[in-house]
C-alpha positions in Angstrom: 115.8 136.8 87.5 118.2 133.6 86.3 121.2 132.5 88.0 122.9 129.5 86.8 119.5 128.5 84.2 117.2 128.8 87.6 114.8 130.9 88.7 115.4 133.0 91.3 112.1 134.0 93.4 110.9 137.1 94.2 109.8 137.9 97.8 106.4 137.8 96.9 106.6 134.8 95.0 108.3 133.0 98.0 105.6 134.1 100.8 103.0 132.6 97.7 104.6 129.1 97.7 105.3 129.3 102.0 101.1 129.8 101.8 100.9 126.8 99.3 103.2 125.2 102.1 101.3 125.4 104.6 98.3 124.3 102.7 100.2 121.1 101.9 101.2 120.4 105.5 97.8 121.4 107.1 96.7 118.4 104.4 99.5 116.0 106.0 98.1 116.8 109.4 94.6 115.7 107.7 96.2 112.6 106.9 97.5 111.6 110.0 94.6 111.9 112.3 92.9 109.2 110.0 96.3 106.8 108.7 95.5 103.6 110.4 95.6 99.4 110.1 92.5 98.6 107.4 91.8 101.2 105.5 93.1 101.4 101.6 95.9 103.4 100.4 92.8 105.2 98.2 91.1 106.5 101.1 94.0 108.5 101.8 93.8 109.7 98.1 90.2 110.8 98.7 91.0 112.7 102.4 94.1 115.0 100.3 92.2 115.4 97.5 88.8 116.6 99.1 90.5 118.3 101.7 92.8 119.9 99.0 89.9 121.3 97.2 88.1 122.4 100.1 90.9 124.8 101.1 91.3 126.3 97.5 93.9 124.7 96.3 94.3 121.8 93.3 96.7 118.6 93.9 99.3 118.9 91.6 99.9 114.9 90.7 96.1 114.6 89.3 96.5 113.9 85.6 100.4 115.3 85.6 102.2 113.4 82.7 99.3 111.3 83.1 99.4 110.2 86.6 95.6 109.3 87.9 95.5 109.8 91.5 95.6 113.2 93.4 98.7 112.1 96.0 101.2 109.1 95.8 101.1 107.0 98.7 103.9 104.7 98.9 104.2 101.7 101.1 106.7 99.6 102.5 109.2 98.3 99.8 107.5 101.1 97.6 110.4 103.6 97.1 108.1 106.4 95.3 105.0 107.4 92.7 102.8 104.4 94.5 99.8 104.9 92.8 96.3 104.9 95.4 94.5 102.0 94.9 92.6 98.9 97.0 95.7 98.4 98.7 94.9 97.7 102.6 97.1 98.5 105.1 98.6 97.0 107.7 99.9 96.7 111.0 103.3 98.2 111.1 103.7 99.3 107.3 105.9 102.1 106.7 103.2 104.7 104.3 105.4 107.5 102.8 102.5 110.0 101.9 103.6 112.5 98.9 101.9 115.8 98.9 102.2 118.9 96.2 99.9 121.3 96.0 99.3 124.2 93.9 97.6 127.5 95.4 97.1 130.5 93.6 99.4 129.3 90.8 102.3 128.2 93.5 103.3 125.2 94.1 104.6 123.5 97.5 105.7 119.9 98.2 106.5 117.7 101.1 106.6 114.1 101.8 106.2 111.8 105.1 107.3 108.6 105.8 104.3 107.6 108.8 103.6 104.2 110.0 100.5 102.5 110.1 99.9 100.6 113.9 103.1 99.5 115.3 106.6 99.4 113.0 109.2 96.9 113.3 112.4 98.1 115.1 114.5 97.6 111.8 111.4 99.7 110.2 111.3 102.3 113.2 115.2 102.8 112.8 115.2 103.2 109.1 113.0 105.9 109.1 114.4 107.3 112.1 117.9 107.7 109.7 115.7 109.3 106.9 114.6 111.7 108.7 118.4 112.5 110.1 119.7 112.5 106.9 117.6 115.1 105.5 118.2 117.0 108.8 121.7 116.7 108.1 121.6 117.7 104.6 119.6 120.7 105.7 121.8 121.8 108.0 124.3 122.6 104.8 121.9 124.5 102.8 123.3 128.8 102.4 124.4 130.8 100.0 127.9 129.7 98.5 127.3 125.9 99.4 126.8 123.4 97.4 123.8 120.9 95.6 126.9 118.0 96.3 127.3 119.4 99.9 123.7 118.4 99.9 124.2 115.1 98.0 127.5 114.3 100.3 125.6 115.1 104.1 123.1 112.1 103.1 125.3 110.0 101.2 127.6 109.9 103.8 125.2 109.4 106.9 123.1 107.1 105.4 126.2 104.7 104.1 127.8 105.0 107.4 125.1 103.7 108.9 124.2 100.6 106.8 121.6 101.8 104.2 121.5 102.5 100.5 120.7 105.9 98.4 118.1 105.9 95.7 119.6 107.5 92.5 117.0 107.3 90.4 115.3 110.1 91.6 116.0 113.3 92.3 115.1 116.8 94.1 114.1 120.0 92.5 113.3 123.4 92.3 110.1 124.0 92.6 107.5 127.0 93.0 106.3 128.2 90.0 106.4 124.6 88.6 105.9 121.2 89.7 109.4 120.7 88.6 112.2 123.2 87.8 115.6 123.1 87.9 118.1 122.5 89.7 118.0 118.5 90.3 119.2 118.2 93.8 120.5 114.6 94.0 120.6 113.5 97.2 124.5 111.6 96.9 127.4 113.6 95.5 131.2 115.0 96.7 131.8 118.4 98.4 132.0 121.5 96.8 130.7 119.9 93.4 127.6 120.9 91.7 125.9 124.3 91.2 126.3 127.0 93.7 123.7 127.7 96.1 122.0 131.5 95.8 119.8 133.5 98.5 116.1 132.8 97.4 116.3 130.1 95.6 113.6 127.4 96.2 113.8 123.3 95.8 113.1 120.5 97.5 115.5 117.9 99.4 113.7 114.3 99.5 116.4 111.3 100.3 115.2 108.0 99.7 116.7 105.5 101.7 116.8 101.6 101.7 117.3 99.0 104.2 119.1 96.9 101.4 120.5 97.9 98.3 120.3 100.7 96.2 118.8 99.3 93.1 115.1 100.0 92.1 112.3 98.6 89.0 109.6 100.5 87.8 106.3 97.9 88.4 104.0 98.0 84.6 101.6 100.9 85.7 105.0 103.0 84.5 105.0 105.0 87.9 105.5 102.9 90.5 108.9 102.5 92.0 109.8 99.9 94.2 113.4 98.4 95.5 114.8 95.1 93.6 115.4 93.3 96.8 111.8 93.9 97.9 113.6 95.8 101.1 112.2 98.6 102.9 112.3 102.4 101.7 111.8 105.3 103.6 111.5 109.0 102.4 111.5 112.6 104.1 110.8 115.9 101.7 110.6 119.1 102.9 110.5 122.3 99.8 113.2 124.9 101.6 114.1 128.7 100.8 118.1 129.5 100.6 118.2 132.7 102.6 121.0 135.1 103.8 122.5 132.7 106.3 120.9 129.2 105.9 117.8 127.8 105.2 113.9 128.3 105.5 111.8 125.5 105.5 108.4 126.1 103.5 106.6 122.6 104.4 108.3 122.3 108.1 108.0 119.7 110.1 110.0 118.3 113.1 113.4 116.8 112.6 
């Protein structure tokens, strides 16, 4: 079923993407016990894809619209699509991990902004608000509200407290797909934008910058990084409208 040009998921096809979930967060765990100062930003390509595959499922970013790496990994100034490479890391960087897996045909996705070592307290506070403002803009999600409620709980935290909203890029539905509608943009004004319907599925990922909104795409065509060469942060989490709120598919603490 179609409401509003998007798909509306079927209880069995929502318990196949909450598997596909935790699939995708079990690989973030993976991830984490091995993120440290040193090692390259492809070594954490190799742990989510191997791991990936291992578990039965595929990574969705290998070769999609051409991308070459299994998982973007996207550090420091980096706002999104970092493409794994020799990049070492270091000592306090902030390493937003990007993570979408497909499993059984159904397709999950979360992100994490971690740190590497010990983070700056301007780093440590940045993410800190990330993480609040897709908290916030959770706390809005059920049926009847808004994708500008959503756009208007980050916009307005993150702006009140000092920092900038990507625009380029966007949430979505997601599921069936890599990436179905609706785009959930993550600024907007109350009560705008399409309605909200019980079992619908899409992601909410806020970027946030320490400086100004702006971004450039570097010559590899993917990668994303802010103009002012400030710090970016990101939080994603794929969520479930249900009766009276929200179910997170990928959760994690907020």
């Amino acid at each position: 079923m179609k409401k509003y040009g998007i798909r509306i998921k079927t209880l069995e096809e929502i318990e196949g993407i909450r598997k596909a979930g935790d699939l995708v967060m079990a690989t973030h765990r993976e991830v984490e016990k091995f993120l440290k100062p040193g090692m390259t930003t492809d070594e954490i390509n190799t742990i989510v894809h191997e791991f990936t595959l291992k578990n039965g499922g595929i990574p969705a970013p290998l070769n999609y619209r051409g991308f070459p790496k299994s998982v973007c990994v996207s550090v420091n100034e980096v706002v999104c699509h970092g493409i794994p490479g020799p990049l070492i890391i270091k000592d306090g960087d902030i390493v937003n991990v990007d993570i979408t897996t497909i499993l059984d045909g159904f397709y999950a996705d979360a992100n994490y902004s971690y740190f590497s070592g010990t983070p700056s307290p301007e780093a440590k506070e940045l993410v800190m608000n990330c993480r609040e403002a897709l908290k916030r803009a959770l706390e809005v999600v059920a049926p009847g509200a808004t994708i500008g409620d959503i756009g208007h709980a980050i916009q307005s935290y993150a702006e009140k407290k000092g920092y900038s909203v990507v625009r380029e890029f966007v949430g979505h539905g997601v599921g069936l797909d890599f990436h179905e509608p609706p785009q959930v943009m993550h600024f907007g004004r109350k009560g705008y934008g399409i309605p909200l319907v019980e079992n619908m599925t899409f992601t909410i990922e806020p970027m946030i910058n320490i400086g100004k909104k702006d971004v450039e795409i570097l010559d590899d065509g993917w990668t994303a990084i802010t103009k002012d060469g400030s710090l970016s942060a990101q939080f994603e989490q794929t969520i479930v409208v249900t009766e009276n709120g929200y179910e997170s598919l990928t959760p994690f603490d907020l």
